[in-house]
GUKE-335606 format. One line per field, with one value per residue (C-alpha): residue number from 0; residue in three letters; x, y, z. Coordinates in steps of 0.5 Angstrom, whole numbers. Each point is the difference from the previous one (the first is absolute). Layout:
REM residues N
i [NUM, ...]
aa [ALA, ...]
X [X, ...]
Y [Y, ...]
Z [Z, ...]
This chain:
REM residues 529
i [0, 1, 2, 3, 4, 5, 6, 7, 8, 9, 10, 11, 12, 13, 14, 15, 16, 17, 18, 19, 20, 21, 22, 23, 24, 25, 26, 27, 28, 29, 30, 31, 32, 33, 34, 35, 36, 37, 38, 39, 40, 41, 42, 43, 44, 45, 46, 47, 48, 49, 50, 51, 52, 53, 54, 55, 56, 57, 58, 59, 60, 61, 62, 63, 64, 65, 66, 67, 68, 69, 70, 71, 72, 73, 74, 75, 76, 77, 78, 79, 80, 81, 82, 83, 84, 85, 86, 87, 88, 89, 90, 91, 92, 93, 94, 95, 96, 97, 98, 99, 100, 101, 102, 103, 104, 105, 106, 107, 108, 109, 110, 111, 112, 113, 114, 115, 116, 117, 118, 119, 120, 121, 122, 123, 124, 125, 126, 127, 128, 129, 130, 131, 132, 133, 134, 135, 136, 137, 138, 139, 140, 141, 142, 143, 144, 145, 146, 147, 148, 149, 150, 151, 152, 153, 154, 155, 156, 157, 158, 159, 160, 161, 162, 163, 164, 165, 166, 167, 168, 169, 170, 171, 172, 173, 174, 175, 176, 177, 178, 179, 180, 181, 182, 183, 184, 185, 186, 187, 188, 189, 190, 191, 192, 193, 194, 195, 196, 197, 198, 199, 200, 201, 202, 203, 204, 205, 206, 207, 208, 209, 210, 211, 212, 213, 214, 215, 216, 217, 218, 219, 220, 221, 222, 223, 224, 225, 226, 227, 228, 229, 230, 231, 232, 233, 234, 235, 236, 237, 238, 239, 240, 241, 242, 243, 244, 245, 246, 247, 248, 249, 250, 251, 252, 253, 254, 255, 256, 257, 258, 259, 260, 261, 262, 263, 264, 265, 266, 267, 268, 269, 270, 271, 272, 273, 274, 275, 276, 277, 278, 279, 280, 281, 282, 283, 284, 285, 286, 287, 288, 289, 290, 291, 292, 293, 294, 295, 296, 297, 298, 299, 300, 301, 302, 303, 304, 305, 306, 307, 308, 309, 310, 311, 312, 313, 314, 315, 316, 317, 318, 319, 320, 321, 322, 323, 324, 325, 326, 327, 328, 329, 330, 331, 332, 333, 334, 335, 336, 337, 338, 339, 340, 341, 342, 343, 344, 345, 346, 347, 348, 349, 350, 351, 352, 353, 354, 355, 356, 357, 358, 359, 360, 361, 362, 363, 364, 365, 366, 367, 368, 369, 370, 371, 372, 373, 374, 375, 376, 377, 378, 379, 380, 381, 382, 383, 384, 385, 386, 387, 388, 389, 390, 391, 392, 393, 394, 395, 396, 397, 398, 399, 400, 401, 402, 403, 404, 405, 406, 407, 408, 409, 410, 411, 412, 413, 414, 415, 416, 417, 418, 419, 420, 421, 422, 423, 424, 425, 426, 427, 428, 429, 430, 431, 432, 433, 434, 435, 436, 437, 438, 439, 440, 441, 442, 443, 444, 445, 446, 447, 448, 449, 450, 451, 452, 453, 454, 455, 456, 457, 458, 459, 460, 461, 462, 463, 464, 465, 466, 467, 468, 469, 470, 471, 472, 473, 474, 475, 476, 477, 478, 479, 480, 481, 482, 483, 484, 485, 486, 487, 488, 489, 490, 491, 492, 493, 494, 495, 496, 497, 498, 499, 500, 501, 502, 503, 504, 505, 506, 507, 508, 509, 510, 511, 512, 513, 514, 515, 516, 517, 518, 519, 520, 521, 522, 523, 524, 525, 526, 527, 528]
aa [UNK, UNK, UNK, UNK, UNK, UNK, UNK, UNK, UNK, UNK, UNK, UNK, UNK, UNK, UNK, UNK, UNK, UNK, UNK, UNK, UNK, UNK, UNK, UNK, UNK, UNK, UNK, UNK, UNK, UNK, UNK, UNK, UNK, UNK, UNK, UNK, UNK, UNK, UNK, UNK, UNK, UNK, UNK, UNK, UNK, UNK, UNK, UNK, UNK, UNK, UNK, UNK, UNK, UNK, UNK, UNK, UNK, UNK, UNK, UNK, UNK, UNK, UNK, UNK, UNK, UNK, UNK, UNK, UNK, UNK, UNK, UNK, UNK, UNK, UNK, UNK, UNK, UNK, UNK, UNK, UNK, UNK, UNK, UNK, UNK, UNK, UNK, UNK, UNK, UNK, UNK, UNK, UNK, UNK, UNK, UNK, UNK, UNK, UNK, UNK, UNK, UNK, UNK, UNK, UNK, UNK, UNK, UNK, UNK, UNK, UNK, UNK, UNK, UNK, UNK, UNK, UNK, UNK, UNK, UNK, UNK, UNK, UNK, UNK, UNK, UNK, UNK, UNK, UNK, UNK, UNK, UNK, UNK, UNK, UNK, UNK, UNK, UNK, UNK, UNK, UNK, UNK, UNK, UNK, UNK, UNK, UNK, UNK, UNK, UNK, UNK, UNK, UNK, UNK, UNK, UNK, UNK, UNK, UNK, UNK, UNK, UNK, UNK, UNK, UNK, UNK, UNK, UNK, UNK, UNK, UNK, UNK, UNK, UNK, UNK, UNK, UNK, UNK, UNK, UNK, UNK, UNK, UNK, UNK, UNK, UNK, UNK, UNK, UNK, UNK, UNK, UNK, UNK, UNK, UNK, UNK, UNK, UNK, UNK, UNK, UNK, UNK, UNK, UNK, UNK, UNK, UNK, UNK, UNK, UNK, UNK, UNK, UNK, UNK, UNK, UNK, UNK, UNK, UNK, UNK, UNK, UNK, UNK, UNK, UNK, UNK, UNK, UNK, UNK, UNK, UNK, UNK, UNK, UNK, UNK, UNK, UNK, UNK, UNK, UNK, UNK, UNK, UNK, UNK, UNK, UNK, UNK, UNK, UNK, UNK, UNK, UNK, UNK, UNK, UNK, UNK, UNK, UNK, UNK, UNK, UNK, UNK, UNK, UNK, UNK, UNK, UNK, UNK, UNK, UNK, UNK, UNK, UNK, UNK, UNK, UNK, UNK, UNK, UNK, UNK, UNK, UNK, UNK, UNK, UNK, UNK, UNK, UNK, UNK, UNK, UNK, UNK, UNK, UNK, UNK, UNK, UNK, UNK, UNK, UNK, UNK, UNK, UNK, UNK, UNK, UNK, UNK, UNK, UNK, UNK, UNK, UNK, UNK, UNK, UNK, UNK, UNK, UNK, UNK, UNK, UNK, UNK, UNK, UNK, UNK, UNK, UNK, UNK, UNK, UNK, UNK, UNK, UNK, UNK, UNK, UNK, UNK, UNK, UNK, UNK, UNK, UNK, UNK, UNK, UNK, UNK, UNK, UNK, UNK, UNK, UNK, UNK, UNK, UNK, UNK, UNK, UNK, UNK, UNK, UNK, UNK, UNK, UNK, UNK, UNK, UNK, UNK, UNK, UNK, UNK, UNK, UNK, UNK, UNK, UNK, UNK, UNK, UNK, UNK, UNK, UNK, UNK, UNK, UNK, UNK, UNK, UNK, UNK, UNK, UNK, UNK, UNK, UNK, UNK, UNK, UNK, UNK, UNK, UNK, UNK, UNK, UNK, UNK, UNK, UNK, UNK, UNK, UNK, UNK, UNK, UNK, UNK, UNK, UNK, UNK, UNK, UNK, UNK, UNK, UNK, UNK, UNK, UNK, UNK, UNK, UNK, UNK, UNK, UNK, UNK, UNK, UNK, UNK, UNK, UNK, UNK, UNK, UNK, UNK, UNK, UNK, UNK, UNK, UNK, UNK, UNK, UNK, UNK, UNK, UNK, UNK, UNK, UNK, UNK, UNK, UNK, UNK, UNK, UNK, UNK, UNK, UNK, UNK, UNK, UNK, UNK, UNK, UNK, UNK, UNK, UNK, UNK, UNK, UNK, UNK, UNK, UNK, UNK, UNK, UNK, UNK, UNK, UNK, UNK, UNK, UNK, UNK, UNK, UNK, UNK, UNK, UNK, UNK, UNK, UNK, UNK, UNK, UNK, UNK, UNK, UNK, UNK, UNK, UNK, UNK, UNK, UNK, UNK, UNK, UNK, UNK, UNK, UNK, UNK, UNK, UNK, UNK, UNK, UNK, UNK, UNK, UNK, UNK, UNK, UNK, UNK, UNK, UNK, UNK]
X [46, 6, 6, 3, 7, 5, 0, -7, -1, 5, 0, -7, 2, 8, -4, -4, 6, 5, -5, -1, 7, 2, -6, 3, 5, 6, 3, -4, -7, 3, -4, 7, 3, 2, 1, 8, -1, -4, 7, 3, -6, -1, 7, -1, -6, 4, 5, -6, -2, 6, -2, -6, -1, -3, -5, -1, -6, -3, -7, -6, -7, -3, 5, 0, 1, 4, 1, 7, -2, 5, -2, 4, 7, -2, 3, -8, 1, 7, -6, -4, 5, 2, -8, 0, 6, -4, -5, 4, 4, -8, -1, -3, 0, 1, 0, 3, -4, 5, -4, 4, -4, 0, -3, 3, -1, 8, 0, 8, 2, -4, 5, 5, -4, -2, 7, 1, -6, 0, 7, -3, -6, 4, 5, -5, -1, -7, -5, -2, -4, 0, -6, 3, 0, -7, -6, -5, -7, -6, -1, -6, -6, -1, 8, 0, -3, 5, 6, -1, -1, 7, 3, -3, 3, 7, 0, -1, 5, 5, -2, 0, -8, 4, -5, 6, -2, -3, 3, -7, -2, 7, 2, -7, 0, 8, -2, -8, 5, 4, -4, -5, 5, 2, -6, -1, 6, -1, -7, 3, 6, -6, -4, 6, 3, -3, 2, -2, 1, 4, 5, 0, 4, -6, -6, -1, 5, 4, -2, -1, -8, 0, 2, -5, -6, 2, 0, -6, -4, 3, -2, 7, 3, 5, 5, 2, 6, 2, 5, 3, 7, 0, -7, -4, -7, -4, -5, -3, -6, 1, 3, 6, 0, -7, 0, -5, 0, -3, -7, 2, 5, -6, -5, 5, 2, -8, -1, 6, -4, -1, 6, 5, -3, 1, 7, 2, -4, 3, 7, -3, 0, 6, 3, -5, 3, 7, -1, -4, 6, 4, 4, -2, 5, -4, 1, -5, -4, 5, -2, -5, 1, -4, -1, -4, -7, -3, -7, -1, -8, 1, 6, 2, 6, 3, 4, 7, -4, 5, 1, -3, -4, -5, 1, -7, -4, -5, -6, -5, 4, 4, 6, 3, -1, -7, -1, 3, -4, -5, 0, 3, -5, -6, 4, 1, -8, -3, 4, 3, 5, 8, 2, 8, 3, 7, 4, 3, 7, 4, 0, 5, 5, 2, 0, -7, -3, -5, -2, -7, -1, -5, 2, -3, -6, -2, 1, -3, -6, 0, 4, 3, -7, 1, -2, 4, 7, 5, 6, 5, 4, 6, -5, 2, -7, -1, -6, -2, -2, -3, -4, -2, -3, -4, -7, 0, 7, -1, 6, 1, 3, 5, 1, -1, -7, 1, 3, -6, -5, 4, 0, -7, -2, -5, 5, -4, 4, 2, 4, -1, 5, 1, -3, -6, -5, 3, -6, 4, -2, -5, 0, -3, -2, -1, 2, -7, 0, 7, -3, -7, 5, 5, -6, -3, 8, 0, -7, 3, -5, 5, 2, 5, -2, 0, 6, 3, 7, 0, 0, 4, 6, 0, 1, 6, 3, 0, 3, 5, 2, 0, -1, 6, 6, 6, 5, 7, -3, -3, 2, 1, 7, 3, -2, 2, 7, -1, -3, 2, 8, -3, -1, -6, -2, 1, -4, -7, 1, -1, -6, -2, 1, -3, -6, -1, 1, -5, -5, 0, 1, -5, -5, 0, -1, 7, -3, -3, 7, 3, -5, 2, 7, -1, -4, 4, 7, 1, 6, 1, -5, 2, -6, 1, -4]
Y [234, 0, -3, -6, -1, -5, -4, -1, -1, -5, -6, -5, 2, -3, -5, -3, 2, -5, -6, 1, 0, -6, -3, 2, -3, 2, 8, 3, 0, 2, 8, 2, -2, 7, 3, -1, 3, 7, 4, -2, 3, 5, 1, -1, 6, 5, 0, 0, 6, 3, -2, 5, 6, 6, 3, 7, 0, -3, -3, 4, -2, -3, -5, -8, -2, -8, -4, -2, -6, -6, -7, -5, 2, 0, 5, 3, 7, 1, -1, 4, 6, -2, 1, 7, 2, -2, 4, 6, -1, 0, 8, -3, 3, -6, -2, -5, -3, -4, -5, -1, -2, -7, -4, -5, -7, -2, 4, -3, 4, 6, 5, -1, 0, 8, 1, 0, 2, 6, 2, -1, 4, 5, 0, -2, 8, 0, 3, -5, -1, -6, -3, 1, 7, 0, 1, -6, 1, -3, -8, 0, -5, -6, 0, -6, -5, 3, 0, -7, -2, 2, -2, -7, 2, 0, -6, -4, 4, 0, -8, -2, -3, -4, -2, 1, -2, 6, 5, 3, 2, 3, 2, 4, 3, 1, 4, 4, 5, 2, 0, 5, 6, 0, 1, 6, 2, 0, 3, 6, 1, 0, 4, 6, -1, -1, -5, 0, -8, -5, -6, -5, -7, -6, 2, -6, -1, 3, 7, 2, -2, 5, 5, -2, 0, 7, 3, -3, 3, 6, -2, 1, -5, -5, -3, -7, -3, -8, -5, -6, -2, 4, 2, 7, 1, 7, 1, 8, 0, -7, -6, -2, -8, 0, 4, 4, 5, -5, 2, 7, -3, -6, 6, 4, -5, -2, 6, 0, -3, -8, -1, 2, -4, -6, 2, 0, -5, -5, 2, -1, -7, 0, 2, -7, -5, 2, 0, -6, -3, 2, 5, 6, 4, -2, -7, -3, -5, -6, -6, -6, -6, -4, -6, 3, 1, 6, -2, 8, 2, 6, 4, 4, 3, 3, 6, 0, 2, 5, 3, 8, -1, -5, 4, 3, -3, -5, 4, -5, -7, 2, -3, -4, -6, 1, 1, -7, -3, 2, 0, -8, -1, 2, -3, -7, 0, 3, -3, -6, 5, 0, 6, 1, 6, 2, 3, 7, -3, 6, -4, -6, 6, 0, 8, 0, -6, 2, -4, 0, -8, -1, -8, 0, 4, -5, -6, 2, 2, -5, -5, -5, 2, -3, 5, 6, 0, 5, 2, 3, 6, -5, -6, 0, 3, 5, 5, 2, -8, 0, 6, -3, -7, 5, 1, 6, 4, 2, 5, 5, 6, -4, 3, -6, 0, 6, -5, -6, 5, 2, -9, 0, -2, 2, 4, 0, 6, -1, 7, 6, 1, 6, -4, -3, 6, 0, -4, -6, -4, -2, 3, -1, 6, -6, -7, -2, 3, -3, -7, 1, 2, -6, -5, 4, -2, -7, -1, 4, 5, 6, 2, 4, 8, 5, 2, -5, -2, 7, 4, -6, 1, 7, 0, -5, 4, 6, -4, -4, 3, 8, 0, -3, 4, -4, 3, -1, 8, -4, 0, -7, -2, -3, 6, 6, -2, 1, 6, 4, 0, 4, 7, 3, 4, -7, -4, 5, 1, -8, 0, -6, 5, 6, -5, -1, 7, 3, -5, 3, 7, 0, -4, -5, -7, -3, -5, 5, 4, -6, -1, 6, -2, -6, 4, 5, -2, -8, 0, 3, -5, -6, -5, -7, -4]
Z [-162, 3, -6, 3, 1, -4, 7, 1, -8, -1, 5, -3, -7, 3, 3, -5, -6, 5, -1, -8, -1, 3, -5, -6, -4, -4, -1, -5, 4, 7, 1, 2, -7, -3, 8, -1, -8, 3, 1, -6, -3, 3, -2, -7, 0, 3, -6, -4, 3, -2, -7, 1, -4, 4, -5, -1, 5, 4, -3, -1, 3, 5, 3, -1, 6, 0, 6, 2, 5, 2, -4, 4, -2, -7, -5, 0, 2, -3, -7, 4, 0, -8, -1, 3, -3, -7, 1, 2, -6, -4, 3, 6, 8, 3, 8, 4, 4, 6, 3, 6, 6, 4, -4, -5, -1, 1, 7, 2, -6, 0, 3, -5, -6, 2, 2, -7, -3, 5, -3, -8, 0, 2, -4, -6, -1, 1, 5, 5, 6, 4, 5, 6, -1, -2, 5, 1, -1, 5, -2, -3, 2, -4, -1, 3, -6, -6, 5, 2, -7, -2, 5, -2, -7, 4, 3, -7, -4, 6, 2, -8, 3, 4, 7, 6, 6, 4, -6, -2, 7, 2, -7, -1, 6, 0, -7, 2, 5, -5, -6, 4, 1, -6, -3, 4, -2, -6, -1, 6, -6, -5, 3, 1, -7, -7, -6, -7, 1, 3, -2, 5, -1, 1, 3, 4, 6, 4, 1, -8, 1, 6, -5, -5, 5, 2, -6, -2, 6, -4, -7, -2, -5, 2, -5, 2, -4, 1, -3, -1, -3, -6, -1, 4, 0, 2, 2, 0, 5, 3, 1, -6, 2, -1, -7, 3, -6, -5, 0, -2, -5, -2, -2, -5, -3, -2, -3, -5, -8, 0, -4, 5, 5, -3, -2, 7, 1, -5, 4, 6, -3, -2, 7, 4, -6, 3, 7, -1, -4, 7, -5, 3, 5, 6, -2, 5, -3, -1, -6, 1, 1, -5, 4, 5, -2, 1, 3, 3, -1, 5, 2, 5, -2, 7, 1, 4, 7, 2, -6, -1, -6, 5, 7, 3, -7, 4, 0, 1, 3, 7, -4, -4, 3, 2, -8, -2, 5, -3, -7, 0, 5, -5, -6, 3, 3, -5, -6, -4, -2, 3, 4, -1, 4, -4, 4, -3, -5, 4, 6, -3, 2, 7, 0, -2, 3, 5, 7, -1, 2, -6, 0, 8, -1, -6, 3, 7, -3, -6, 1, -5, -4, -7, -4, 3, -2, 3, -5, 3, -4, -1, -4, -7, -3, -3, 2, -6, -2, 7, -3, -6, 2, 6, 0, 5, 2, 7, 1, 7, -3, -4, -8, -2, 0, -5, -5, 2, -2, -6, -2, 0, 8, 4, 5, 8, 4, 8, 1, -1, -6, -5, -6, 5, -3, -8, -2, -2, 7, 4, 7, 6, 6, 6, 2, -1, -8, -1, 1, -4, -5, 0, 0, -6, -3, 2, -3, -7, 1, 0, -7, -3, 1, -6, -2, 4, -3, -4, 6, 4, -6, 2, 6, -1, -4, 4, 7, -3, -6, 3, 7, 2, -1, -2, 2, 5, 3, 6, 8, -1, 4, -6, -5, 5, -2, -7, 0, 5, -3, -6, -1, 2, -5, -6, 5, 0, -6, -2, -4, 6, 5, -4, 0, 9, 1, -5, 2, 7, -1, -5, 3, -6, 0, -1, -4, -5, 0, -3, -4, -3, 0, -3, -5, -2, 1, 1, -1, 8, 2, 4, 1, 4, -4]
């Protein structure tokens, strides 16, 4: 398939980009925010480079391959270049995979970011290759249905889940051309050159969850890496925002003596006291109000919509709404019980908050039903008093439904989560069985597993506590200009970046490295509980 030029990519996401933009309110949720810092950055990394020790050689094995890929004028491949830096410093071969092809999901600025990025893998000193310059291998029958599928990933990362008028045709169609010819770009670049593995920001939008589907029709191992401010996640062979790792981390964990289990345990404890008490690093939940009664006896915690940690994780409702609609429908019909629908706390921060229209889903559907209660994330109650007067939690994919299960409640899944097969929450494989389930709770038929607040505390303690890396090392704007005035060598030998860069190279569960850390050096060890 021929590629498409900037030209014919860029008018219907330029289109539907224009409505958004005059939809949203306030400097810091425009997606041109950090387009007129991206040549300061820029700037700013070209001195670190000159900061860069050369090594001696130049690695050895088979080389790690790292994508370089534009992320709306984000300082994310500035880190991506700081992360094959770290790997070579380790001994590693290492090439630079430049994604300059026409795809982009800010395509009025596309030309300027590669200018820079251009001038910055070839000054990085590194071996690199760009996919433009790779042959594109044949379109494959069947890929339309994984391409749409992204492509509707995009429109709700980029849309904040907000429904624009005529934004879901025009947007998926605008992204589907683009999207095709990179993806045979990148296998043509699989199929000519062989990597050990390799490092790709996100995994879900843009072109990074292209990589991922071509490596994996390869079954080479991709290493994603996500971050908010002042905290990175990494993912060995999946998707860091959805913590894809944990089960591998879970099972090692289950094999050390019982008395270890319980220690960690016991500070997993600890770590949900204080997030409960709001005085963790994260600091979401806020302090109830003891005046409002809490009559909740079923809970749907939602997860913030376009958020990564929730993207493509329906696997038996079409969507989020679909699910709502369901599970209150089913409660209200078929119970006395109250259904309450909490809106995930992060969205009472403006830069968090998403567009997903909840309050006019539930009231379309439902009406004012007096026993449905939406709270929203600014309502001074907090979840955790939701989750303790609760007879049935059912979450999404949201980490609360770890911590449900950890306070003794029947936990019934909707998405397909990391901790969704642990063995600590009831699940279901279709529409029909989640609401043969939901009955069977309503009725106080579903129980507690074995094992269940045991194995719920373990997996808290490796999410939490070990799988989020506290740390200003992130591709986040704000942490970019701290790190990348220090000299390279004192930044990757920081035991937090130690801990990234070990994880992805040696294809160890990051949470099970901090594990590790927190076991043999605590002092080095940073949690955000």
């Amino acid at each position: 398939m021929a590629r498409s030029s900037p030209s014919n990519v860029s008018n219907p996401l330029v289109s539907v980009i224009a409505k958004l933009r005059q939809r949203r309110v306030g400097p810091r949720d425009r997606l041109e925010h950090y387009a007129a810092d991206f040549q300061a950055t820029a700037q700013a990394f070209r001195e670190f480079l000159k900061r860069v020790p050369q090594p001696a050689t130049a690695g050895s094995g088979e080389p790690v391959g790292v994508a370089v890929i534009p992320w709306v004028s984000t300082p994310v491949p500035w880190y991506a270049l700081a992360l094959a830096l770290g790997l070579r410093a380790r001994g590693r071969a290492v090439t630079l995979i430049w994604d300059d092809l026409p795809f982009t999901l800010q395509p009025e600025t596309w030309a300027s970011q590669q200018a820079h990025i251009g001038r910055l893998v070839r000054a990085a000193g590194l071996p690199f290759v760009s996919l433009s310059a790779a042959s594109a291998a044949a379109a494959r029958a069947g890929d339309d249905a994984p391409l749409t599928r992204l492509a509707k990933i995009n429109h709700t990362w980029l849309t904040r889940a907000e429904e624009v008028d005529g934004a879901p045709l025009d947007l998926t169609t605008g992204l589907f051309a683009p999207m095709a010819a990179t993806l045979n770009h990148v296998r043509g670049l699989l199929a000519e050159q062989s990597f050990a593995y390799l490092v790709v920001p996100g995994g879900l939008c843009g072109s990074s969850a292209l990589f991922r589907q071509a490596a994996g029709e390869q079954g080479m191992r991709v290493a994603t890496y996500d971050a908010n401010l002042g905290v990175m996640q990494v993912s060995v062979d999946g998707l860091a925002a959805q913590q894809t790792d944990l089960p591998r981390a879970f099972a090692e964990l289950r094999q050390l003596p019982q008395a270890d289990q319980l220690a960690l345990a016991e500070l997993a404890q600890q770590a949900l006291a204080r997030r409960r008490a709001g005085i963790d690093r994260a600091q979401y939940q806020v302090p109830a109000d003891a005046t409002q009664p809490l009559p909740a006896e079923v809970v749907l915690p939602l997860n913030v919509e376009h958020d990564a940690g929730a993207l493509g994780l329906h696997h038996i409702f079409e969507n989020t709404g679909d699910w709502v609609r369901v599970a209150v429908g089913t409660v209200l019909a078929e119970s006395q019980a109250t259904a309450i629908v909490r809106q995930h706390p992060s969205e009472r921060r403006p830069n968090e908050r998403s567009r997903f229209p909840i309050r006019a889903i539930l009231h379309e559907t439902f009406g004012d039903h007096p026993r449905l209660r939406f709270v929203s994330a600014e309502a001074p109650v907090n979840t955790y008093d939701l989750i303790e007067a609760a007879q049935l939690v059912l979450p999404f994919a949201s980490t609360i439904g770890i911590e449900a299960a950890a306070l003794g409640r029947p936990v019934l899944m909707a998405g397909a989560c990391s901790y969704a097969e642990l063995g600590f929450t009831w699940t279901a494989s279709t529409a029909d069985e989640y609401r043969h389930l939901l009955r069977r709770g309503l009725a106080g038929q579903l129980g507690l597993k074995p094992e269940q607040t045991h194995k719920a505390w373990l997996t808290y303690y490796l999410t939490p506590i070990c799988n989020r890396v506290w740390t200003e090392f992130t591709p986040q704007p704000p942490d970019f200009w701290k790190w990348v005035r220090q000299a390279p060598p004192a930044l990757f030998a920081q035991p937090a970046v130690v801990d990234l860069l070990t994880a992805m190279d040696e294809n160890q569960p990051l949470a099970l490295v901090r594990h590790e850390r927190r076991r043999t050096d605590p002092g080095s060890f940073v949690s955000g509980m």
